[in-house]
Steps between C-alpha positions, in 0.01 A plus 500: 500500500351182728522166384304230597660382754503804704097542498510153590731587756326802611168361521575186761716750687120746463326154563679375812477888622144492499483150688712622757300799564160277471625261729653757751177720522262159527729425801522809705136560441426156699709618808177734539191427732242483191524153284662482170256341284780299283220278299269735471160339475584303800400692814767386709804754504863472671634734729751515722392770741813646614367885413256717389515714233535803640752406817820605616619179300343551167710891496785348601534178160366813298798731643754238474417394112505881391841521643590187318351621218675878562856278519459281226405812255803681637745195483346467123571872402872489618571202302353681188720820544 
């Protein structure tokens, strides 16, 4: 059975996963050509225009966080067996 302090425990740690995922998507999304319209009813967006969505560049960050993602899940199922 969970006691309090473990749903408290397990929410921030679901909170502060969220924000980190947020804040990591908001970012690589303004390394593209097209704006990021952060304040939305402003018309000004950000961008850093270092690629476009569908370069070389954008296959390669994809590539490298699925094998981050294909490590971590392995490194996490070891450490369970």
């Amino acid at each position: 059975m969970m006691s309090g302090t473990h749903i408290v425990i397990g929410a921030a740690a679901a909170l502060l996963a969220f924000a980190v995922g947020y804040g990591s998507h908001l970012a690589l999304d303004m390394l593209n050509y097209r704006p990021l319209l952060l304040f939305y009813p402003w018309k000004k967006g950000f961008s850093l225009k270092l690629c476009y969505a569908r370069s070389p560049a954008n296959s390669a960050v994809f590539a490298g966080g699925l094998a981050a993602l294909a490590i971590i899940a392995v490194v996490y199922a070891v450490k369970l067996t």
